[in-house]
PyMOL CGO cylinders between C-alpha atoms (Angstrom):
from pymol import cmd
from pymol.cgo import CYLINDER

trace = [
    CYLINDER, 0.00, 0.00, 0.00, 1.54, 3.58, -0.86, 0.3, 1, 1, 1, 1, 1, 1,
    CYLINDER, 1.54, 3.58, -0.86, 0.81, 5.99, 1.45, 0.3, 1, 1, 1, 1, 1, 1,
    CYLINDER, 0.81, 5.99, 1.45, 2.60, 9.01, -0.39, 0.3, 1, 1, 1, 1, 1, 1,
    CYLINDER, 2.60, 9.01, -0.39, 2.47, 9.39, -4.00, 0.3, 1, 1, 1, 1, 1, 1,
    CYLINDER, 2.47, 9.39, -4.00, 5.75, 9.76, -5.68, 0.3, 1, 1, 1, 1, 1, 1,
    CYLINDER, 5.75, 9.76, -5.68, 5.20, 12.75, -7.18, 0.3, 1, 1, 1, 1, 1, 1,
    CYLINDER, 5.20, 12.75, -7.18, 4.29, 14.47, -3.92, 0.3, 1, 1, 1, 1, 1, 1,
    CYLINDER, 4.29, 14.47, -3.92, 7.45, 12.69, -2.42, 0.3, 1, 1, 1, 1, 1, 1,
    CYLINDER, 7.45, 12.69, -2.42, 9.80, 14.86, -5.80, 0.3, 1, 1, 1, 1, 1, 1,
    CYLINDER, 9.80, 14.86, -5.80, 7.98, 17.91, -5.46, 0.3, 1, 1, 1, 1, 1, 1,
    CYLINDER, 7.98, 17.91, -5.46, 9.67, 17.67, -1.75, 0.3, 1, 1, 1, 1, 1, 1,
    CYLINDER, 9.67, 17.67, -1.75, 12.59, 17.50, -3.05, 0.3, 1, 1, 1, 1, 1, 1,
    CYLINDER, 12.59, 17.50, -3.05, 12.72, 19.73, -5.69, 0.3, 1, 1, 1, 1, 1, 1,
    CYLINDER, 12.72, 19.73, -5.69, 11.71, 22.47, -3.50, 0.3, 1, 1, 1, 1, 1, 1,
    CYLINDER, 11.71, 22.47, -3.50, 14.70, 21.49, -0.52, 0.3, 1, 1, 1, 1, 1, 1,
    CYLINDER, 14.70, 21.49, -0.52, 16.94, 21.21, -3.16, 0.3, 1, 1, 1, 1, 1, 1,
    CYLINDER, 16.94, 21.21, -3.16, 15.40, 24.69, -4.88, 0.3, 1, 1, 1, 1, 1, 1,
    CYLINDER, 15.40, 24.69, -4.88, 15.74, 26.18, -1.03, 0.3, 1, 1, 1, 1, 1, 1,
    CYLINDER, 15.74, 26.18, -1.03, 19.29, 24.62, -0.14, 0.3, 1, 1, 1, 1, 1, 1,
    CYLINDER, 19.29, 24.62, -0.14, 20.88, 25.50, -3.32, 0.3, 1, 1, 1, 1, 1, 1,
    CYLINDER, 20.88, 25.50, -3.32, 19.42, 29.14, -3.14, 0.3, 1, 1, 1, 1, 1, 1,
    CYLINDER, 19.42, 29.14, -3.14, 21.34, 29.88, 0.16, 0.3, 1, 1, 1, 1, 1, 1,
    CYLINDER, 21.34, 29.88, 0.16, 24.27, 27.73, -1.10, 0.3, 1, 1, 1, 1, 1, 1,
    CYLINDER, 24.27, 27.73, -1.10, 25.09, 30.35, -4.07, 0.3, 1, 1, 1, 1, 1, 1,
    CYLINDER, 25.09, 30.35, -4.07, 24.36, 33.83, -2.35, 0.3, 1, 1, 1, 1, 1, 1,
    CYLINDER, 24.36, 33.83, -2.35, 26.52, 32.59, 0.79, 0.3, 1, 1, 1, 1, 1, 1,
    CYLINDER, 26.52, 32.59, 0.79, 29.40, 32.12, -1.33, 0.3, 1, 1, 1, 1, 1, 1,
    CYLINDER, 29.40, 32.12, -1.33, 32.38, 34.46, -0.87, 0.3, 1, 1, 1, 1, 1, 1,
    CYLINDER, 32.38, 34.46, -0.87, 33.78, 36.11, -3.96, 0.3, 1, 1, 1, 1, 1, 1,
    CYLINDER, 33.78, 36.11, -3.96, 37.34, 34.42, -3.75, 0.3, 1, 1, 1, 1, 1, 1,
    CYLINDER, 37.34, 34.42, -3.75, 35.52, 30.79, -4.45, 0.3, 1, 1, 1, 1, 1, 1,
    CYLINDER, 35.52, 30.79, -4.45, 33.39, 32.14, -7.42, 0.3, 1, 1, 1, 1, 1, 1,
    CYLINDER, 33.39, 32.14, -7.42, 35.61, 31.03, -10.19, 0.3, 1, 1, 1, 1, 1, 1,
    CYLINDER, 35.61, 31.03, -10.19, 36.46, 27.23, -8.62, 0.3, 1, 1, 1, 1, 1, 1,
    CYLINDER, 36.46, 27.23, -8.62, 32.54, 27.12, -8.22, 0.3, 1, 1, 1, 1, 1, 1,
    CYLINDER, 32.54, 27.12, -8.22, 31.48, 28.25, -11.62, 0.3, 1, 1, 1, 1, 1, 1,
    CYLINDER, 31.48, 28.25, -11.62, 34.08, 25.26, -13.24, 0.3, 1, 1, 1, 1, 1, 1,
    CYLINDER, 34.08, 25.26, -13.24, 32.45, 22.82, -10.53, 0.3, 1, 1, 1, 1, 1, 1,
    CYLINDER, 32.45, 22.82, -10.53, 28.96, 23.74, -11.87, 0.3, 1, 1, 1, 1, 1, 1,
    CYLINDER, 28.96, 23.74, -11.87, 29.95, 23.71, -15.34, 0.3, 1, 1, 1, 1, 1, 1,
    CYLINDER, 29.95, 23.71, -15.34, 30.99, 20.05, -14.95, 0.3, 1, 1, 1, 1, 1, 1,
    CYLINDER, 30.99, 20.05, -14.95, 27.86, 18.83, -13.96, 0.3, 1, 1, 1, 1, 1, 1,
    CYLINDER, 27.86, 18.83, -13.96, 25.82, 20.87, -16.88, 0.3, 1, 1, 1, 1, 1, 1,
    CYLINDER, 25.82, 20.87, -16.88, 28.20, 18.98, -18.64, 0.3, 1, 1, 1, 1, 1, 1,
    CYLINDER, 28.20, 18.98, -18.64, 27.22, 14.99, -16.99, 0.3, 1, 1, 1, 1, 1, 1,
    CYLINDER, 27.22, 14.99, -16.99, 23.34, 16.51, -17.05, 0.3, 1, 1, 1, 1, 1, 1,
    CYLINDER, 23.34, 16.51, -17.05, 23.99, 17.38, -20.59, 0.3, 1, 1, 1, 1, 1, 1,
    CYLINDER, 23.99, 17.38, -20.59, 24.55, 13.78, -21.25, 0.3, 1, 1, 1, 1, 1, 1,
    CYLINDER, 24.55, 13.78, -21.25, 22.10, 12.27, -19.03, 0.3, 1, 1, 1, 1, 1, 1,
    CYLINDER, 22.10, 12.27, -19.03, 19.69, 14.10, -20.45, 0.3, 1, 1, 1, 1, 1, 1,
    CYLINDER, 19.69, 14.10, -20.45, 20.29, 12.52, -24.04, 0.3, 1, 1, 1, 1, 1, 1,
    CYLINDER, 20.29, 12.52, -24.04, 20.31, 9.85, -22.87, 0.3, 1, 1, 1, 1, 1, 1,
    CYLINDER, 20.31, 9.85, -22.87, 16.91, 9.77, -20.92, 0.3, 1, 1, 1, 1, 1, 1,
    CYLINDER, 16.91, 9.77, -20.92, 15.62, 11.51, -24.11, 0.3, 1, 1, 1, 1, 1, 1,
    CYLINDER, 15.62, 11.51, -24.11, 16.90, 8.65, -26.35, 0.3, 1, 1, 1, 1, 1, 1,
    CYLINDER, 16.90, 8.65, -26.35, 15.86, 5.74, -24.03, 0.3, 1, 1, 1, 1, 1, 1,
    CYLINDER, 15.86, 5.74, -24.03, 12.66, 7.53, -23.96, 0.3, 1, 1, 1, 1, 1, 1,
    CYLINDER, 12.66, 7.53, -23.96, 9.04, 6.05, -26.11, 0.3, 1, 1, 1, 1, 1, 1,
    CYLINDER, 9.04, 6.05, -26.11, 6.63, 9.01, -25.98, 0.3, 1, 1, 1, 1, 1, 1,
    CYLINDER, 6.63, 9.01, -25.98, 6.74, 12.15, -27.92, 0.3, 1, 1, 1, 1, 1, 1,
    CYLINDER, 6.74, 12.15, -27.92, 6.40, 14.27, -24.40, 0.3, 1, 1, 1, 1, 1, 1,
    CYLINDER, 6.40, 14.27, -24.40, 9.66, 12.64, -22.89, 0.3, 1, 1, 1, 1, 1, 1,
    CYLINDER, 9.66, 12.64, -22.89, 11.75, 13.32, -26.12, 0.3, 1, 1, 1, 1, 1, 1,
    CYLINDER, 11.75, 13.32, -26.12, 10.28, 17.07, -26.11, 0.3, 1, 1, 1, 1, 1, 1,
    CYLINDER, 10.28, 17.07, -26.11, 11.48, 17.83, -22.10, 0.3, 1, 1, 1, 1, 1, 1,
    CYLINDER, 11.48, 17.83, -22.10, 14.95, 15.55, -23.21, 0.3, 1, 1, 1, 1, 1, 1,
    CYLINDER, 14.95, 15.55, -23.21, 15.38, 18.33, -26.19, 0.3, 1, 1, 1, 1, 1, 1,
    CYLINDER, 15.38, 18.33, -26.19, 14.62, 21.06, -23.76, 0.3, 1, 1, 1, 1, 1, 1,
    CYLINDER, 14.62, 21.06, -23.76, 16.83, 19.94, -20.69, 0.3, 1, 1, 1, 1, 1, 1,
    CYLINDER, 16.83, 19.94, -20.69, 19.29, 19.26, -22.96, 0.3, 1, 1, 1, 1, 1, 1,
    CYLINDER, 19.29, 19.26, -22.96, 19.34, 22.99, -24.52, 0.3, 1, 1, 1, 1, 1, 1,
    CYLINDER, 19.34, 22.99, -24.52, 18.44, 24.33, -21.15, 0.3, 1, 1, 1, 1, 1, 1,
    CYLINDER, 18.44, 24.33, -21.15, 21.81, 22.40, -19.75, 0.3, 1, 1, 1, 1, 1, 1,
    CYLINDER, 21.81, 22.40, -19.75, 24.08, 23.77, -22.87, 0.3, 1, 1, 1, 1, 1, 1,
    CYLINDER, 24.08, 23.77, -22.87, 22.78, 27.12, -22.22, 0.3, 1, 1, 1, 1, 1, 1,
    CYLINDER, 22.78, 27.12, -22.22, 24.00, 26.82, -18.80, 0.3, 1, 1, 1, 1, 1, 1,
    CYLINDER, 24.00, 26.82, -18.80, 27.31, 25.26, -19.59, 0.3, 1, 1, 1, 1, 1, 1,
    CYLINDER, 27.31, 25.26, -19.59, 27.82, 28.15, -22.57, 0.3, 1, 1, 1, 1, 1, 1,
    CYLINDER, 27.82, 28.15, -22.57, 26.63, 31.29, -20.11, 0.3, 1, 1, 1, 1, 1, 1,
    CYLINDER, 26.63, 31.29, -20.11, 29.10, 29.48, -17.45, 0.3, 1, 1, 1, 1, 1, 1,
    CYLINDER, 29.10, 29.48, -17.45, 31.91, 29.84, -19.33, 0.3, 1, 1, 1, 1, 1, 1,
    CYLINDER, 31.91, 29.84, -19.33, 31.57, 33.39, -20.36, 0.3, 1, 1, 1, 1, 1, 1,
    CYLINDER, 31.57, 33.39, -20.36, 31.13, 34.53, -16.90, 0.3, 1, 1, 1, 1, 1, 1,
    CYLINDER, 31.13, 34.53, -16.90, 34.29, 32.59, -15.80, 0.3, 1, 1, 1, 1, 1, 1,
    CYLINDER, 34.29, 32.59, -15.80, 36.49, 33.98, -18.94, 0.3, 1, 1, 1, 1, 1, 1,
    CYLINDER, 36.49, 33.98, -18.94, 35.09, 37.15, -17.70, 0.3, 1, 1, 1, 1, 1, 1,
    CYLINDER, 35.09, 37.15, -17.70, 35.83, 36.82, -13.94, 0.3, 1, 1, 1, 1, 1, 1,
    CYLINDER, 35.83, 36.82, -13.94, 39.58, 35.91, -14.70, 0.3, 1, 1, 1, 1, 1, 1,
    CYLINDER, 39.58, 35.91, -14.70, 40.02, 38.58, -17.17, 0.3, 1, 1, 1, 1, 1, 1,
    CYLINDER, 40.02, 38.58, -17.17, 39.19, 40.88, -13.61, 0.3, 1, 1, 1, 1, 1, 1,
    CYLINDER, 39.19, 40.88, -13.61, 42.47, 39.37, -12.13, 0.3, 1, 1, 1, 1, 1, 1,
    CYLINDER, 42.47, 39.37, -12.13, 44.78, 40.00, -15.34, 0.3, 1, 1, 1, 1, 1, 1,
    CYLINDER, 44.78, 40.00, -15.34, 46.90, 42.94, -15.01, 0.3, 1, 1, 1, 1, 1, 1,
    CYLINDER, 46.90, 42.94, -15.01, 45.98, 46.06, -17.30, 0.3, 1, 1, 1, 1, 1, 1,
    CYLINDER, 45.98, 46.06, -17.30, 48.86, 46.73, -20.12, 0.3, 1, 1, 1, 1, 1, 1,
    CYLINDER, 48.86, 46.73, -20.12, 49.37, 50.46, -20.62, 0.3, 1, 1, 1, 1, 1, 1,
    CYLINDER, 49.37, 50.46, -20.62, 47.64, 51.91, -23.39, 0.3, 1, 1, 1, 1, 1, 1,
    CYLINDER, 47.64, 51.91, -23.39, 49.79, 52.68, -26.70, 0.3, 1, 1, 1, 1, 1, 1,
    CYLINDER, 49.79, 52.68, -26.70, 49.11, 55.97, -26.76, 0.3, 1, 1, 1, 1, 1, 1,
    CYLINDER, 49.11, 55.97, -26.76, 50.66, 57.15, -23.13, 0.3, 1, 1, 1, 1, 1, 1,
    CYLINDER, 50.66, 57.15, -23.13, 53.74, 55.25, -24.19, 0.3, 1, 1, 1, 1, 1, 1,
    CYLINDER, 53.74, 55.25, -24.19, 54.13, 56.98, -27.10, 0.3, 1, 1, 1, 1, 1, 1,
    CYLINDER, 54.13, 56.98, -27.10, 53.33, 60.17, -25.22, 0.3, 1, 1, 1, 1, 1, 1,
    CYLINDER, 53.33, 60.17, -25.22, 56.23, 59.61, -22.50, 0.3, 1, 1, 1, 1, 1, 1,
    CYLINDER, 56.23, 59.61, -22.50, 58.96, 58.64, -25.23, 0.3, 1, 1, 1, 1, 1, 1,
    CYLINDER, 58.96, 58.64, -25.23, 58.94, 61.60, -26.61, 0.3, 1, 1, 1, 1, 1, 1,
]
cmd.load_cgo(trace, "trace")
């Protein structure tokens, strides 16, 4: 006898997981930003694929739709990911002086 349904039992733990992971990200201090943007790239990356597969392993027409769209919701993530980390390192490189002031103070 089931005395919860299973999709009251996920709904649980998509919100926890919704709620946790909130206060997860804002808590984080700026110095770990970077490391934790490559962590969560890496599992776009393994959701990516499990999501092709589920889609492929998949008979009805619905499940191949929401495979299509996790999968393009999961590449937008990894692709958005690494801009903001390419961006967020380019902060720590140091400036180079601009060719016009050195041609200035040469002559």
């Amino acid at each position: 006898m089931e005395l919860v349904n299973h999709t009251v039992i996920n709904l649980i733990i998509f919100v926890l997981a919704v709620y946790v992971g909130y206060h997860v990200v804002w808590n984080v201090t700026p110095a770990l930003h970077t490391p934790l943007m490559a962590v969560t790239n890496a599992i776009s990356a393994i959701i990516i694929v499990g999501a092709m597969l589920a889609a492929g392993l998949t008979n009805g027409s619905v499940g191949k739709v929401m495979g299509v769209l996790a999968v393009t919701l999961a590449a937008v993530n990894v692709f958005g990911g690494f801009l903001v980390t390419q961006r967020m390192l380019e902060m720590f490189k140091k400036k180079e002086p601009k060719k016009s002031e050195q041609a200035g103070g040469q002559s």
